[in-house]
Rosetta silent file (secondary structure, phi, psi, omega in degrees, C-alpha in Angstrom):
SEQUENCE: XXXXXXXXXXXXXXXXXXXXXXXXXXXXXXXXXXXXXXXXXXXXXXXXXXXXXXXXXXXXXXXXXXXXXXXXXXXXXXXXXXXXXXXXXXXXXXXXXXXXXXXXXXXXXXXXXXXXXXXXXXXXXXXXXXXXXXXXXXXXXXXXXXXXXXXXXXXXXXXXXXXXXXXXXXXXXXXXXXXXXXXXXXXXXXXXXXXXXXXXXXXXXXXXXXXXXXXXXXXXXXXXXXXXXXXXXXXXXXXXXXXXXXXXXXXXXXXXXXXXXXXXXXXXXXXXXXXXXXXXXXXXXXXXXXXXXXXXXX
SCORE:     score description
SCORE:     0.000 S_00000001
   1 L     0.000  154.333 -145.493  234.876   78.164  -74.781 S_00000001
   2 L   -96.083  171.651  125.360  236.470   81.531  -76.127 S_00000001
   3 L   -16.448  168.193  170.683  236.480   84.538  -73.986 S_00000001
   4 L  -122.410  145.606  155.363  233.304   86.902  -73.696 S_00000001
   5 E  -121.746  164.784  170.381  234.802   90.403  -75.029 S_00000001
   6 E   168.081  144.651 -166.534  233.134   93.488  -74.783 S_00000001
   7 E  -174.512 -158.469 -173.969  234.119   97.013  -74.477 S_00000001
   8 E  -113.481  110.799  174.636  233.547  100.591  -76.181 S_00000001
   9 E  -129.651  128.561 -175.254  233.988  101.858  -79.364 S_00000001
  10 E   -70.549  135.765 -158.851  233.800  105.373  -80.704 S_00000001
  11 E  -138.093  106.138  142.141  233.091  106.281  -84.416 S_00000001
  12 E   -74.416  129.349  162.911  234.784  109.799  -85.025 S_00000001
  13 L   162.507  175.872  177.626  235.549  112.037  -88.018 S_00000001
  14 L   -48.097  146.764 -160.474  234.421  114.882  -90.022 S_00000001
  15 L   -55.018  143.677  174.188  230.239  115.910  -89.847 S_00000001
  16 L    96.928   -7.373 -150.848  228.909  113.889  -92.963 S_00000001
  17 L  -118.654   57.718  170.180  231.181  111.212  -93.337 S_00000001
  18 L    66.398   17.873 -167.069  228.266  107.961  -92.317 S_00000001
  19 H   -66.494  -43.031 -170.006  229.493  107.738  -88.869 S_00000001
  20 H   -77.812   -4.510 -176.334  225.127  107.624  -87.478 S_00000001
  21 H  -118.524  -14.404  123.444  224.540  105.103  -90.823 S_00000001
  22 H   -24.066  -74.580  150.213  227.495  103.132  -89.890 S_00000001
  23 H   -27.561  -62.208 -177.812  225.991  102.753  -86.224 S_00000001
  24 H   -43.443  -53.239  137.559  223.058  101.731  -87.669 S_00000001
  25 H   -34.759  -34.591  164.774  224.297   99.230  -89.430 S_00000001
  26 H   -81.903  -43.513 -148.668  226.068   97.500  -87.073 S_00000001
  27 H   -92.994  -50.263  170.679  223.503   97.557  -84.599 S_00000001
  28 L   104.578   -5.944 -178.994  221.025   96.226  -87.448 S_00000001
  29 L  -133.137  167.385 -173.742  217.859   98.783  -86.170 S_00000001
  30 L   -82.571  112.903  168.699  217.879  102.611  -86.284 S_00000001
  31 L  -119.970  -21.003 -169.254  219.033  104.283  -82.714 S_00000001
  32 L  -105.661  153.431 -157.762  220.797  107.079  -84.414 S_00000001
  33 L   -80.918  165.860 -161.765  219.426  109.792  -86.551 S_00000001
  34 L  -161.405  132.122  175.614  220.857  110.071  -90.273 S_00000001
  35 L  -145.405  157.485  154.584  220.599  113.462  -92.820 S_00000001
  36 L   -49.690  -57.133 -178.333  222.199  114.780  -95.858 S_00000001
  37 L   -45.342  124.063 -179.097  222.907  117.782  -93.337 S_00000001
  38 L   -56.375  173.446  166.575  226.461  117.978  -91.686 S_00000001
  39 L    52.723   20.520 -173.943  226.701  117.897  -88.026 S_00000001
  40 L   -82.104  -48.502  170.251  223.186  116.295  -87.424 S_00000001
  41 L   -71.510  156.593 -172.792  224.063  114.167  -84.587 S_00000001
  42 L  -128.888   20.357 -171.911  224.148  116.105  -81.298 S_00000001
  43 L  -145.245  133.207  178.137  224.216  113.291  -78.755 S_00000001
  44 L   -79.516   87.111  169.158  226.545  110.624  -77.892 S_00000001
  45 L   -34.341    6.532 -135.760  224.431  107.419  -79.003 S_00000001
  46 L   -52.576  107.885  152.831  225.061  104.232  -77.648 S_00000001
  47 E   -61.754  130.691 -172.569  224.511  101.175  -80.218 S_00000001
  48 E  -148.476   98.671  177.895  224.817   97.852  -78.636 S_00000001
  49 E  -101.019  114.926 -170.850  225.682   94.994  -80.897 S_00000001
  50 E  -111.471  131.848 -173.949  225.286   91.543  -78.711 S_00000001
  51 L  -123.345  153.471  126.239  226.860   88.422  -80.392 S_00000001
  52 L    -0.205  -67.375 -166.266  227.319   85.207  -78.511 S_00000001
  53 L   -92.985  -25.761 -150.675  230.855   85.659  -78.116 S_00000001
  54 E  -139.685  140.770  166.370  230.705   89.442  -77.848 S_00000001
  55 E  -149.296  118.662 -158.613  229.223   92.909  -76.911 S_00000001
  56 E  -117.527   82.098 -154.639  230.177   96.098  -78.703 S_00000001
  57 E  -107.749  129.837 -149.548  228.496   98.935  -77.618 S_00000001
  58 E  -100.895  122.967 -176.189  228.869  101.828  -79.951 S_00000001
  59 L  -114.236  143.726  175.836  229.124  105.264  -78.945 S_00000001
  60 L  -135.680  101.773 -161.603  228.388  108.103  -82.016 S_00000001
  61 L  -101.190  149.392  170.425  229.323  111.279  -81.225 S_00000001
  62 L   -54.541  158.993  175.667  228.760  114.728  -83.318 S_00000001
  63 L   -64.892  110.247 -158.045  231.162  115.357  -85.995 S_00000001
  64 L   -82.198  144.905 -176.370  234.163  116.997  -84.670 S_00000001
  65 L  -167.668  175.391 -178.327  234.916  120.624  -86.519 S_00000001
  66 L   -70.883  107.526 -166.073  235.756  124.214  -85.910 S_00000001
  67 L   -57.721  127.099  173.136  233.495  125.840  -83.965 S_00000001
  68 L  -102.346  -10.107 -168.740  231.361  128.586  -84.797 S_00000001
  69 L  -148.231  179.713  160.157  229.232  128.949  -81.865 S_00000001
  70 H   -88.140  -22.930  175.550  228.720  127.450  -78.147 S_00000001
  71 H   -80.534   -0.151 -177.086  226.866  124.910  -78.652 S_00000001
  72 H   -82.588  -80.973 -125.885  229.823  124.024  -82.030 S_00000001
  73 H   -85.225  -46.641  177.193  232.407  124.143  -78.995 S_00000001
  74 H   -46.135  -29.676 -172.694  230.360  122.280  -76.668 S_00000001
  75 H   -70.863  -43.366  170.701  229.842  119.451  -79.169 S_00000001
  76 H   -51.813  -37.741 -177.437  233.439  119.468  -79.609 S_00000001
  77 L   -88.928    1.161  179.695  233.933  118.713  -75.945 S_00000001
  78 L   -80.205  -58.411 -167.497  231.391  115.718  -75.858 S_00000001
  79 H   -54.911 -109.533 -139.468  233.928  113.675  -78.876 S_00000001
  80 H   -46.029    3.495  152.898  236.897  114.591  -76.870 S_00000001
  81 H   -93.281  -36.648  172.266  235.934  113.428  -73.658 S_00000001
  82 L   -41.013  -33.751 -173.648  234.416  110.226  -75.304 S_00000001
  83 H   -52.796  -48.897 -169.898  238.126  109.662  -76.508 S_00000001
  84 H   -74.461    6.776 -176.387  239.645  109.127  -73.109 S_00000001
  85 H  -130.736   16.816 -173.663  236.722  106.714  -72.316 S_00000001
  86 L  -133.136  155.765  173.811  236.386  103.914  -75.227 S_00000001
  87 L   -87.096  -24.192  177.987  238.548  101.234  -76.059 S_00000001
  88 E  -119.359  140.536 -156.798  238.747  101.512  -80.042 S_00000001
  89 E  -123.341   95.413 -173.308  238.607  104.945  -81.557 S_00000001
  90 E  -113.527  119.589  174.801  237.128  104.134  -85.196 S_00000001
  91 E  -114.937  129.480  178.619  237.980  107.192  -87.510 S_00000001
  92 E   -52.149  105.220  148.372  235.619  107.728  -90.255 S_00000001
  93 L  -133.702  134.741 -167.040  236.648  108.934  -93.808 S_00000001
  94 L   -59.811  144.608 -129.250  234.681  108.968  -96.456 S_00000001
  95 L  -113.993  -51.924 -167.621  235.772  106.782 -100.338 S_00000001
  96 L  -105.587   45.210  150.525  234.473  109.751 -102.449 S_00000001
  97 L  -149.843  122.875  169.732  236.176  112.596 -100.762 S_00000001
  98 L   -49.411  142.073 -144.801  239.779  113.404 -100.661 S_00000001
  99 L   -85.563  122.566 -178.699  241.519  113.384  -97.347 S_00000001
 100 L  -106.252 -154.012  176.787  241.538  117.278  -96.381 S_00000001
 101 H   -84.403  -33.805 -167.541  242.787  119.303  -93.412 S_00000001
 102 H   -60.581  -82.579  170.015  240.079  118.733  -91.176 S_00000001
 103 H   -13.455  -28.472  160.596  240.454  114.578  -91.522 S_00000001
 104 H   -81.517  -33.707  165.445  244.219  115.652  -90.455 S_00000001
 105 H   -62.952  -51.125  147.961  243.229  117.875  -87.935 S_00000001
 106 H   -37.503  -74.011 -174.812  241.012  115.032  -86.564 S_00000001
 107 H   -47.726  -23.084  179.668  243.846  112.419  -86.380 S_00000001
 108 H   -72.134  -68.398 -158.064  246.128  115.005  -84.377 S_00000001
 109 H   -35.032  -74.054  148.247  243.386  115.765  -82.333 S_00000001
 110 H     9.319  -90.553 -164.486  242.872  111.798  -81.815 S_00000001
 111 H   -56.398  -69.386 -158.147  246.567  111.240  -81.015 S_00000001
 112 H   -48.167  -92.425 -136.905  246.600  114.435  -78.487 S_00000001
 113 H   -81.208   -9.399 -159.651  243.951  113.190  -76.413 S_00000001
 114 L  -157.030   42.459  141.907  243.729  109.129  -76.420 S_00000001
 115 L   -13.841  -90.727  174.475  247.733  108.301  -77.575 S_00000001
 116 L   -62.160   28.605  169.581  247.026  104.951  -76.213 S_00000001
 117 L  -108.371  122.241 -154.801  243.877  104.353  -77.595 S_00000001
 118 E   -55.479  143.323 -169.829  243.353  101.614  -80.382 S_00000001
 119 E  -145.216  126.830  171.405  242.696  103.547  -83.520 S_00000001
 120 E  -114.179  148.919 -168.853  241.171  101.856  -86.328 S_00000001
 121 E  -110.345  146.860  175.829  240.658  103.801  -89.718 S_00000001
 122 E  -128.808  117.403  172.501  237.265  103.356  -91.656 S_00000001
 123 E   -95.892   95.319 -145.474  236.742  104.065  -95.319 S_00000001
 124 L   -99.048  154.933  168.992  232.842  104.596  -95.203 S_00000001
 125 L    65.237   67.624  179.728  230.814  104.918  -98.365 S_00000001
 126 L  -126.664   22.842  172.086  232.544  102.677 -100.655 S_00000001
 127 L  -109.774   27.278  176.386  229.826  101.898 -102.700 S_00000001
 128 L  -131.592   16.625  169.319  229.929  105.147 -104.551 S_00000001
 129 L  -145.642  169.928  166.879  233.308  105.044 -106.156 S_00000001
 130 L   -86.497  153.102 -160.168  235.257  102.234 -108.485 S_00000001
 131 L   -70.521  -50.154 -171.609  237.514  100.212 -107.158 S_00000001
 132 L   -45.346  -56.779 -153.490  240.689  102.340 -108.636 S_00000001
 133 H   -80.021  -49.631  166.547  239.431  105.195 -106.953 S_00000001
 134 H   -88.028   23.917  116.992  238.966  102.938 -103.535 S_00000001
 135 H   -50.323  -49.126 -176.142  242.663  101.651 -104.167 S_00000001
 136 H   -78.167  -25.955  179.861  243.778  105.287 -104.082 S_00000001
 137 L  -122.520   52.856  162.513  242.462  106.382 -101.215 S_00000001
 138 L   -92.197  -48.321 -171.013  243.136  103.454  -99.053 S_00000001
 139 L  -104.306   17.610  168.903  246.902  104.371  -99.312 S_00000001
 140 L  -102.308  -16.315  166.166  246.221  107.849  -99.048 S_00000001
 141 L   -84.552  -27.565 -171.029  244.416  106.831  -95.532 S_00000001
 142 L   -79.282   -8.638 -171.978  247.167  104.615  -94.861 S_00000001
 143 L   -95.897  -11.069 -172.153  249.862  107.825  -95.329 S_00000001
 144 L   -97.324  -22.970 -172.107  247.522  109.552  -92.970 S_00000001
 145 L  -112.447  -13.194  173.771  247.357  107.116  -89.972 S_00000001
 146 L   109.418  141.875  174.291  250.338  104.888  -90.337 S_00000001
 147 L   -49.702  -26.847 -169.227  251.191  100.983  -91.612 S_00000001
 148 L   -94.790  -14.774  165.621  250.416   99.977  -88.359 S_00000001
 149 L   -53.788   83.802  168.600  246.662  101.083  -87.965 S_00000001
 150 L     6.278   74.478 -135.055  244.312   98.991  -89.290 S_00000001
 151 E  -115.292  133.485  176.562  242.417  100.326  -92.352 S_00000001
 152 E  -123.993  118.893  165.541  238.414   98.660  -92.896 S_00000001
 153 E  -110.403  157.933  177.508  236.746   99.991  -96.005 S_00000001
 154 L  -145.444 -171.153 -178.113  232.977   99.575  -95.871 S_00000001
 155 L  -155.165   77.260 -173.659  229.620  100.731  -97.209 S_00000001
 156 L   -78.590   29.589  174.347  227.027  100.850  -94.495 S_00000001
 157 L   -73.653  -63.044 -174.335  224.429  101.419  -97.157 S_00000001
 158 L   -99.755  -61.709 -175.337  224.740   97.834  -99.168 S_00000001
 159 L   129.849   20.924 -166.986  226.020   96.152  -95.543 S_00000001
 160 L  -101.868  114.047  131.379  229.803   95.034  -97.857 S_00000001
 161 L   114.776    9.543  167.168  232.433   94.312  -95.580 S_00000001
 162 H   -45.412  -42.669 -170.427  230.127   95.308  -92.130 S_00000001
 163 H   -71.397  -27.188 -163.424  230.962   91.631  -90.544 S_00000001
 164 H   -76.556  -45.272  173.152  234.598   92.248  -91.551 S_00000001
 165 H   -63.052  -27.264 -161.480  234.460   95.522  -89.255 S_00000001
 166 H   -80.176  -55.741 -174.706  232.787   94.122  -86.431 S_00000001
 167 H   -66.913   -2.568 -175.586  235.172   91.162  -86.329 S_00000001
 168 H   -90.077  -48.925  167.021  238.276   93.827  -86.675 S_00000001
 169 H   -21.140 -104.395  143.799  236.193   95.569  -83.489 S_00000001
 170 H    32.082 -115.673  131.227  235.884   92.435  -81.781 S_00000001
 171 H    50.574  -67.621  159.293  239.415   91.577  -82.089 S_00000001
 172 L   -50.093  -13.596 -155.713  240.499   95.026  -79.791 S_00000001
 173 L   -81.564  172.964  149.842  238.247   94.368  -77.344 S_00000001
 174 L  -129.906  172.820 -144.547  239.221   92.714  -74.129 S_00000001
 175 L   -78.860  151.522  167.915  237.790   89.878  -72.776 S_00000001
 176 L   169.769 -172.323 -176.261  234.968   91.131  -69.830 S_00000001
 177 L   -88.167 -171.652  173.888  231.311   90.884  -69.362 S_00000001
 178 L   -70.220  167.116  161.116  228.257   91.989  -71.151 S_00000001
 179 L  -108.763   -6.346  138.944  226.983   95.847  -70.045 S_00000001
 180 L  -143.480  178.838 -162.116  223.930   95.158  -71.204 S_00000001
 181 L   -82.281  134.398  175.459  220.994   92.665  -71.744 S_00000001
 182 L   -27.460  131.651  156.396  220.425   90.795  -74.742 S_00000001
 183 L   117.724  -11.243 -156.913  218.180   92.090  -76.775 S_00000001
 184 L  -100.278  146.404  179.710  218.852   95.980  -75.731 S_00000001
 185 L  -110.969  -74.809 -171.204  219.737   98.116  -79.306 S_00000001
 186 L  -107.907  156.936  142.646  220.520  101.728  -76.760 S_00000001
 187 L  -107.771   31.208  150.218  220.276  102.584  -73.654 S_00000001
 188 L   -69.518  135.004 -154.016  219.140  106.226  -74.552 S_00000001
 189 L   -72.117  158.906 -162.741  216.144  107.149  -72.791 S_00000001
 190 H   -80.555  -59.541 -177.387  212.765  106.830  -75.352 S_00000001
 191 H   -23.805  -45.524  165.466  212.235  110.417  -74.688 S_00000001
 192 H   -13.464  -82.728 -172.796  215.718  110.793  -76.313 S_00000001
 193 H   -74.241  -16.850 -169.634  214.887  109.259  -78.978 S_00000001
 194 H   -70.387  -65.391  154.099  211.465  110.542  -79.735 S_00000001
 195 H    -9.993  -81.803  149.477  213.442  114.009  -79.746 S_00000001
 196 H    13.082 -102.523 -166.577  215.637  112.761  -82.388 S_00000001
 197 H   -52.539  -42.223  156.837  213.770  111.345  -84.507 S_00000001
 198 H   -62.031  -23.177  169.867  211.077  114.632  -84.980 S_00000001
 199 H   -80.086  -31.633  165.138  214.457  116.431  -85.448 S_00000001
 200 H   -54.308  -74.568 -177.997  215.651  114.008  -87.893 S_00000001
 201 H   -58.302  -19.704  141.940  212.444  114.559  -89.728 S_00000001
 202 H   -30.610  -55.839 -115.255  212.236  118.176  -89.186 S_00000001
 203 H   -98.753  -53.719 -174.822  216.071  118.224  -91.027 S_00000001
 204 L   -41.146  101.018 -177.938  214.126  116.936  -94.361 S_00000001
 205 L    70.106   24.463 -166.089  214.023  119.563  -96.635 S_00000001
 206 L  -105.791  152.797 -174.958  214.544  122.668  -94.850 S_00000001
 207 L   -63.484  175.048  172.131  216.643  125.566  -96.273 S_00000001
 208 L   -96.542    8.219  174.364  220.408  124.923  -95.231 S_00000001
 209 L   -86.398    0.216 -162.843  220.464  127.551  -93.103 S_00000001
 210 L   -86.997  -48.768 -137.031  217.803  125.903  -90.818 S_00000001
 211 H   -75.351  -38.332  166.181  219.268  122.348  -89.596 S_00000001
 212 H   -84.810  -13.146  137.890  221.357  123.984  -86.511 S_00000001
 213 H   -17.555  -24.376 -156.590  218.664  125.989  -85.939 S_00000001
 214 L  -145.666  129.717  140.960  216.466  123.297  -84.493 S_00000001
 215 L  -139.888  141.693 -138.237  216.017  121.723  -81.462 S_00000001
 216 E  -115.059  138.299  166.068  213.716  119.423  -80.519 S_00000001
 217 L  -101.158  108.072  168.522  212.161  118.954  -76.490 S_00000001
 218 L   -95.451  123.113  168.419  210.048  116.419  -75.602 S_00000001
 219 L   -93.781   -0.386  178.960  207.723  117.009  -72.391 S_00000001
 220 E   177.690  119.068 -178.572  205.954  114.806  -71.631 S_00000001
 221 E   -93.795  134.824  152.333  205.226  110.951  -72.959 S_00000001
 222 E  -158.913  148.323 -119.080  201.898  109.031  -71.492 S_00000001
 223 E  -118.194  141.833  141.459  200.685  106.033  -71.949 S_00000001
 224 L   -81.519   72.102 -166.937  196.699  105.782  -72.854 S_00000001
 225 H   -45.943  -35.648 -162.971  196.271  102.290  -71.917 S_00000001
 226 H   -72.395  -19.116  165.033  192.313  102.173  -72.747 S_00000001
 227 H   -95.790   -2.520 -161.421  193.712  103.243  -76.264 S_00000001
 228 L    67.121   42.945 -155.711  196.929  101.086  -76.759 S_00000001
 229 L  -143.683  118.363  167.136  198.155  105.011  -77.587 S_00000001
 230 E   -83.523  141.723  167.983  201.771  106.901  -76.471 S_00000001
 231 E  -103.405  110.181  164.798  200.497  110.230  -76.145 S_00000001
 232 E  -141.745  131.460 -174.783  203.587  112.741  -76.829 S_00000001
 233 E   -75.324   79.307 -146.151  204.089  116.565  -76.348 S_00000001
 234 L  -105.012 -163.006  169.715  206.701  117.694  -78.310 S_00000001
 235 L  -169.296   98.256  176.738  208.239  121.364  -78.734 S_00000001
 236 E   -94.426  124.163 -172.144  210.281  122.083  -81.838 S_00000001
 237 E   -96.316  158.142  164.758  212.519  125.438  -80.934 S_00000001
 238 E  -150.520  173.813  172.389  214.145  127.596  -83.483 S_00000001
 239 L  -115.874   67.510  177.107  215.679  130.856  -83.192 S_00000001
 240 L   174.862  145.783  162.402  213.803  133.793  -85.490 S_00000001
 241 H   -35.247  -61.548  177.014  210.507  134.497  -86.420 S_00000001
 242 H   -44.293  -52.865 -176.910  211.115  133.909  -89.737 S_00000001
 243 H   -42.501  -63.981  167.665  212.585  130.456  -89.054 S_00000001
 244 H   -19.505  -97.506 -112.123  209.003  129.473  -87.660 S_00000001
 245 H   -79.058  -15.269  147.338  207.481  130.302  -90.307 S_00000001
 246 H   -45.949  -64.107 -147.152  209.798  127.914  -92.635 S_00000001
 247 L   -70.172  -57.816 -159.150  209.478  125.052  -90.243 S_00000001
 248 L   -64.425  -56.953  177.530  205.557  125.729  -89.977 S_00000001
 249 L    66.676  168.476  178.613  204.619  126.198  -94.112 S_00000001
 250 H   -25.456   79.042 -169.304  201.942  126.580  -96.122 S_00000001
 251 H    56.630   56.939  173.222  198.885  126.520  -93.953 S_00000001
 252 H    66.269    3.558  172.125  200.914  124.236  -91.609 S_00000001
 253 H   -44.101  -87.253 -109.968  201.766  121.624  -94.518 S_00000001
 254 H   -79.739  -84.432 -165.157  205.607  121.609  -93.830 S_00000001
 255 H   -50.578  -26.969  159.170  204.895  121.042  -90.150 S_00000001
 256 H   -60.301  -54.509  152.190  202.225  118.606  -90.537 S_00000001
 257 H  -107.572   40.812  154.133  204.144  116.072  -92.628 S_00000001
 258 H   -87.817  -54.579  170.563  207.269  116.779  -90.250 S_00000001
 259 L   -91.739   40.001 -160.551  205.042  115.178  -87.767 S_00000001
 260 L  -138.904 -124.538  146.544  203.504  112.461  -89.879 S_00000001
 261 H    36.132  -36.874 -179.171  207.057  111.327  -90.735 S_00000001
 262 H   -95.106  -29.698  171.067  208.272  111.386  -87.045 S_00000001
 263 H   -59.933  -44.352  175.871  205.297  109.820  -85.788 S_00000001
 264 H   -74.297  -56.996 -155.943  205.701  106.656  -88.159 S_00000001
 265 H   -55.161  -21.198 -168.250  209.496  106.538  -87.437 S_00000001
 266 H   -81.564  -42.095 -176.130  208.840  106.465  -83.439 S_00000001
 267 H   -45.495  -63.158 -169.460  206.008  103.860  -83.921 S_00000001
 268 H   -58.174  -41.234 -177.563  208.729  101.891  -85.601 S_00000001
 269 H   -81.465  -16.823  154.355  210.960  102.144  -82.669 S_00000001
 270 H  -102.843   13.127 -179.943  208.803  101.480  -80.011 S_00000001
 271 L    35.539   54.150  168.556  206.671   99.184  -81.769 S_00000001
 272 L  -167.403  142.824  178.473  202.844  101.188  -80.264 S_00000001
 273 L   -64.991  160.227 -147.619  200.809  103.633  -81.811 S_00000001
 274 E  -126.327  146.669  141.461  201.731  107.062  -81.339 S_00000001
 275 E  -130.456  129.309 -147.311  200.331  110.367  -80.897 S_00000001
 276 E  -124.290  108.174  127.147  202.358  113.394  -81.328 S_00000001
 277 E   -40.834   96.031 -162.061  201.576  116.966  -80.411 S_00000001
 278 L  -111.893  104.170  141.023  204.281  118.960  -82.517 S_00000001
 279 L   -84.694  136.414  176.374  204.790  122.696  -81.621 S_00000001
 280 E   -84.573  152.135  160.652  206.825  125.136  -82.989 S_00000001
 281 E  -170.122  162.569 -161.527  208.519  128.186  -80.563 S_00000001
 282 E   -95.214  149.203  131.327  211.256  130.844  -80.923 S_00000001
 283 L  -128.214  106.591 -171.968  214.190  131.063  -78.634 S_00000001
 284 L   -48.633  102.318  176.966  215.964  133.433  -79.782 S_00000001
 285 L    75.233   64.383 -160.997  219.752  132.922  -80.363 S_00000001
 286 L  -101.779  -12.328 -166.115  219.707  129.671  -78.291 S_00000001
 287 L   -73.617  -46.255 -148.553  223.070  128.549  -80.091 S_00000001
 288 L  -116.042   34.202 -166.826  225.120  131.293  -78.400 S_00000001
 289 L  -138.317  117.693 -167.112  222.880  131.375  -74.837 S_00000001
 290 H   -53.655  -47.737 -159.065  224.603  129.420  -71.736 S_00000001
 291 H   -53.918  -41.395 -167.811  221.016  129.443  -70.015 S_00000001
 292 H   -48.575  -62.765  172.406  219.272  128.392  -73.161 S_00000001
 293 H   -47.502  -28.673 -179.989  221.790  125.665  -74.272 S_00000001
 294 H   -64.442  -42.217 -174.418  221.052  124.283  -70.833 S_00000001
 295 H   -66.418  -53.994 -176.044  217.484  124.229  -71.005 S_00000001
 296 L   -86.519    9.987  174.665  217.690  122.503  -74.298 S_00000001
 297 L    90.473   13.565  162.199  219.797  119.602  -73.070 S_00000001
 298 L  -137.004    0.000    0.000  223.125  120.378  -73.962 S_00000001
């Protein structure tokens, strides 16, 4: 019988470029949230794809970039402590965008902090260009990270060439036990995820000045047994009046199917009907506020 491997791996790279639809993919269920909007995750995820042979538990960190704010710099320090603490380092770049500075700035950073950490390059979103076009910027990834890194292109969209990454994972790993139980997708707390997921839906269609704007609190989950019902209390913050009054909409439309939409998606992840008590409130400037950012979980 083979080894058992099983270890950590990290999915890094610029905000946007599939890293939370990559997770997903692998994992085969939704634990991380997915937008058009850069920078949407804001939590280190853990994905936990259990094989037979294998256990690959997937950490998805925000999209590292230049900081504009505190909670931009904090976010920055969540990836670059993850670095020193996974065994494969999988950096993200996207098929249909040319390799810029930030994607260069990432690989130094990389290198700085985790030298000796396995670094596999991923060309995500490779079902949106022709194959000439994924020829060229294979060896334009390969001038950025070196012949000896490993370059996986994939599409975690259609699911072409997902098995090929996993076993390229796999492969890095070393041999140890499982870290968790069959059967487990995260170990993020439901609460977590509930959070999430009304922020995910929240994201949908909002001006584009809105999406860092929002954060989402959940207080309090409870179980109605006599209904079969999660009862959940939710608090969406933003910071300006005005901002509300986006979020909120047309006699409460906007906010209303923001919580119709978050409400299904939780149901799907906890498999029991849901009931969700969605509020809006201001905190003013919460991005730039130690106490605030604290408050709100980061």
């Amino acid at each position: 019988m083979t080894d058992f491997r099983s270890g950590f791996v990290c999915f890094v790279g610029r905000p946007n470029t599939g890293k939370s639809t990559l997770t997903n993919a692998l994992v085969g269920a939704k634990v991380a949230i997915t937008s058009n909007r850069p920078q949407t995750t804001r939590h280190t995820i853990r994905g936990i794809v259990h094989r037979e042979d294998f256990q690959i538990v997937l950490v998805d960190t925000p999209g590292l970039h230049r900081p504009r704010t505190l909670l931009g710099k904090r976010l920055n320090e969540l990836v670059r402590d993850t670095y020193s603490e996974v065994d494969v380092i999988g950096l993200c770049i996207p098929a249909d965008e040319s390799i810029g500075p930030g994607d260069r700035w990432i690989h130094e950073q990389i290198r700085a902090v985790a030298p000796r950490t396995t670094l596999v390059a991923i060309v995500t979103k490779i079902d949106r260009v022709p194959k000439e076009r994924l020829a060229a910027q294979l060896m334009a990834v390969s001038e950025l990270v070196g012949q000896d890194t490993e370059i996986v292109p994939v599409s975690a969209t259609t699911g072409e060439q997902v098995d090929v990454l996993i076993d390229v994972l796999v492969d890095q790993l070393p041999p140890g036990p499982a870290f968790y139980p069959e059967g487990e997708l995260t170990d993020e707390p439901e609460q977590v995820m509930a959070a999430e997921l009304i922020r995910e839906a929240a994201l949908e269609g909002v001006r584009d000045e809105l999406p860092h704007s929002i954060a989402v609190v959940v207080d309090e989950m409870r179980r109605r047994d006599d209904r079969d019902l999660l009862e959940i209390d939710a608090v969406m913050y933003v910071e300006r009046e005005s901002q509300k009054a986006i979020v909120i909409g047309t006699r409460g439309a906007r906010l209303k199917d923001v919580g119709t939409r978050a409400r299904q998606q939780i149901e799907a992840l906890l498999g029991t009907r849901v009931y969700l008590d969605l509020r809006v409130k201001v905190a003013k400037d919460w991005q730039r506020d130690p106490k605030q950012l604290r408050r709100l979980g980061f």
